[in-house]
N, C-alpha and C positions, 0 to 999 in steps of 0.2 A: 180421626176426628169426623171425617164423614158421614163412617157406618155408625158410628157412636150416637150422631144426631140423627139420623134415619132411622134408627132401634130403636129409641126415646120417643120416636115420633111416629111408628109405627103402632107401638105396645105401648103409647101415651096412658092409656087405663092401668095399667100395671103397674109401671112406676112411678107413676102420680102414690098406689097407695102402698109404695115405699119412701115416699118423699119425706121421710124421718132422717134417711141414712147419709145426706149429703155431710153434716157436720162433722159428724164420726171417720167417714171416709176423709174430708179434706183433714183432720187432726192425722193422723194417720198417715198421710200422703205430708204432708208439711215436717213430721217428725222424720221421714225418710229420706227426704228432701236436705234436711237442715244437718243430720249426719255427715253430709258430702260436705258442710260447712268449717271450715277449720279457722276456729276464732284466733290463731295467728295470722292469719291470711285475713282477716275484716279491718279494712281502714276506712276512715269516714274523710273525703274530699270537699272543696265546694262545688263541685260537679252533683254531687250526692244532694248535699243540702237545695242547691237549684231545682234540681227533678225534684225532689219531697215538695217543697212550695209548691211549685207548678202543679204536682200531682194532688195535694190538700186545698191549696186555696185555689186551684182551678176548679175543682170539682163542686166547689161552694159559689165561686163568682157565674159558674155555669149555672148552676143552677137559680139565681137570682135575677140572673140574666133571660132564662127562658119560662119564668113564674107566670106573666102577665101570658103565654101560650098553654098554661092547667099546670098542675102538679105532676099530672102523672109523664109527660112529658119534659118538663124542668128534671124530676128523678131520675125517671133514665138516661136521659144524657148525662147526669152531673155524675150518674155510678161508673160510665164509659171514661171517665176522668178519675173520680178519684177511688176506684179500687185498684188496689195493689197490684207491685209487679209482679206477674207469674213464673214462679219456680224455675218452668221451661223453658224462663227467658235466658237465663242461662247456657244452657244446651245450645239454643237456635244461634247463642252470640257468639258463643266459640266457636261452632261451623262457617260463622259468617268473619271470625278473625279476632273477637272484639278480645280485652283483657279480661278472663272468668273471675280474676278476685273483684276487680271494680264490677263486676252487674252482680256478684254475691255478696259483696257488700252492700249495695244498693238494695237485691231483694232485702235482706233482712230488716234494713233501716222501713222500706215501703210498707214490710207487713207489720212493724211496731208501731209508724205514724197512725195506719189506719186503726189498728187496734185502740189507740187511746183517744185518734180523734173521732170515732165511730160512734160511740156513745152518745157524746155531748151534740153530734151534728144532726145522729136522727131524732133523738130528742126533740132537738131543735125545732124540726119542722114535723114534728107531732109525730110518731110513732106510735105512741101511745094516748092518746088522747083523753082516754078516763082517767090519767093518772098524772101529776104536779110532774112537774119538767126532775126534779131533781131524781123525784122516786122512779122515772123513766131512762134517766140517766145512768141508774144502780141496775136495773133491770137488765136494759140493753149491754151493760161492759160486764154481766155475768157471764154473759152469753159467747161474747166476741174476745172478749180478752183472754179466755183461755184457751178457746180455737185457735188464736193466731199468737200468743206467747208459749205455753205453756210444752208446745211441739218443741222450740228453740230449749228452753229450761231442760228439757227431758234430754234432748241430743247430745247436751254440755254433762250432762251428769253421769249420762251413759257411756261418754267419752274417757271420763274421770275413773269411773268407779268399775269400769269394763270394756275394757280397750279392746280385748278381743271380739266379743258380740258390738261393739260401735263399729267396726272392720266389718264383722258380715253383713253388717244394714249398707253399711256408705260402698258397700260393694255388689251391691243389689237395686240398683236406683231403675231399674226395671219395672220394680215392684210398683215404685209410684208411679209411672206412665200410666200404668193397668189399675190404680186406684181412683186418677182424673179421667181416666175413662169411661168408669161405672158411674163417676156422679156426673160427667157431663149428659150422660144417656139420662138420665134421673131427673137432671134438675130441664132440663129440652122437655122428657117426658112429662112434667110438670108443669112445662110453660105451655106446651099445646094443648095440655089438657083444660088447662085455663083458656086457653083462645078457643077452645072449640065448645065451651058454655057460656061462651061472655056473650054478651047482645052485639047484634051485626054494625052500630054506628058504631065499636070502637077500631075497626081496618084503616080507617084513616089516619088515626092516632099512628098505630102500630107501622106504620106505612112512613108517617113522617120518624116515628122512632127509628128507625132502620138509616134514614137518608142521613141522623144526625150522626148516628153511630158512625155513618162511613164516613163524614166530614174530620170528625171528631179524631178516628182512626188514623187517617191520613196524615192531620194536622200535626197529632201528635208525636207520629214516627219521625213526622219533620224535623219540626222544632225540637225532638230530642237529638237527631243527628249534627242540627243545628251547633246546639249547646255542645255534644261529645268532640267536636271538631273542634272550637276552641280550646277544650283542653285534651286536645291530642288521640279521642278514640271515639270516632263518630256512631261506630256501630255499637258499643255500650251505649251511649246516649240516645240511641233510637230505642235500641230494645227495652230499656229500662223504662222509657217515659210510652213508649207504644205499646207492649205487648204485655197485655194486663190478664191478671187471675181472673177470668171470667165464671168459670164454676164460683168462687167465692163472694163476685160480683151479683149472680143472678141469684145465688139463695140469698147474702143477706137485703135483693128487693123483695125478693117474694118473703121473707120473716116480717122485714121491720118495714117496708114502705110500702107503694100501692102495689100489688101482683103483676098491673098488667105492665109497669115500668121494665119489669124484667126484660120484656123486648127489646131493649134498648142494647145490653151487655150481651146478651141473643145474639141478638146480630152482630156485635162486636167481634162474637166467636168466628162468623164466617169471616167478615173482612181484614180481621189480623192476621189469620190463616193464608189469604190469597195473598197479602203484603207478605209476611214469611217466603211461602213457595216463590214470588217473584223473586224474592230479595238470594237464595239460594239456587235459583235456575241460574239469576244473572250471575250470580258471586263465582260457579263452577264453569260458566260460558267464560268469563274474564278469564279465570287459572287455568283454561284450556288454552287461552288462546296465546297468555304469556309464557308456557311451555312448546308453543312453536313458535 
């Protein structure tokens, strides 16, 4: 993740004019991802349904909640809320002990909510603005629903109709690591390239975008552990409602909402990351210690 956003942010001119490839790569990465999915294993709890609310209609009441501070500010915060869980929350949860069918069941459900409520929500707040809400509406769920369904539909058929190449993908999950890595470099390279031609009053913005990211970060690792502890698995509940698809996050700001909001899931990147690393320095410091 590091060298990923330092290459981005070095060679910000280069991959700003590859800043085509992020969709194609997260399709791609998501269909790879969703192979390791085995729809016997997807159950839907009210643990699931609780996180979806908080993660949809947090990300709206945040945002209404920080309007009266600009838009571009209300957006990036409300995206550190409601995009979706990331893939690799997965991965981090199992290291950390959580149960892998509950946070894959969960991603799945996070990346359908956003896909259907994405449309209608940027709409909402003008995406498109030379165009009637509705024909913005049609626009935007062209766009977004097949990036984030379309991967699952493919996984399920590839599964069906060729179970041996569905075997070589879901036993390759490598693959997607090294495809959220090109577009995290991409879409970083993109945002700096944006901050380093934007006029100098906007640092302040970007400054408080960062401070909310890390609240917002925190809080929500919380309150999902929170939640996970009442029904018996804390560390599912964190990661699901914490550790968000930020590559996904920061391109659909910079498509459909103001560009500079992207800063917002930016920085999300760093601070979910530092939460992770603590949470598995402490988690291996514990099972060292209950081994002596």
């Amino acid at each position: 993740m590091p060298v990923a956003m330092v290459v981005g942010a070095v060679f910000h001119g280069f991959f700003n004019k590859i800043g085509f490839l992020p969709p194609y790569l997260i399709f791609v990465m998501l269909f790879v991802t969703f192979c390791r999915v085995s729809l016997k294993d997807i159950r839907f709890g009210p643990l699931h349904w609780i996180l979806l609310a908080l993660q949809l209609a947090g990300g709206i009441a945040i945002y209404l909640a920080l309007m009266r501070s600009g838009s571009v500010i209300a957006q990036g915060a409300m995206m550190c809320a409601f995009a979706p869980t990331a893939m690799a929350a997965t991965a981090v949860g199992g290291m950390l002990g959580a149960d892998v069918a509950t946070m894959a069941s969960f991603c799945l459900l996070s990346n359908m909510g956003v896909a259907v409520a994405a449309p209608v929500l940027f709409a909402a707040i003008g995406a498109n603005p030379g165009i009637s809400f509705f024909a913005s509406v049609l626009v935007i769920l062209e766009k977004v629903v097949p990036l984030l369904i379309l991967p699952f539909v493919m996984a399920l058929l590839l599964e069906k109709f060729s179970p041996r190449l569905h075997k070589a993908v879901r036993d390759r999950q490598q693959i997607s690591f090294w495809l959220w890595a090109v577009s995290l470099t991409i879409v970083m390279g993109r945002t700096v390239e944006f901050l380093v031609v934007q006029p100098g009053e906007n640092y302040a913005t970007e400054i408080v975008l960062a401070a909310i990211a890390l609240v917002l970060c925190l809080v929500q690792f919380s309150v999902g552990r929170y939640l996970g502890r009442r029904y018996g698995d804390p560390v599912a509940g964190g990661q699901s409602l914490g550790q968000k698809n930020t590559v996904l996050a920061i391109w659909l700001s910079q498509t459909w909402l103001d560009p500079l909001s992207s800063v917002g899931p930016a920085a999300y990147v760093v601070w979910q990351n530092i939460v992770n690393s603590w949470q598995l320095w402490r988690y291996k410091g514990d099972n060292a210690n209950d081994r002596h």
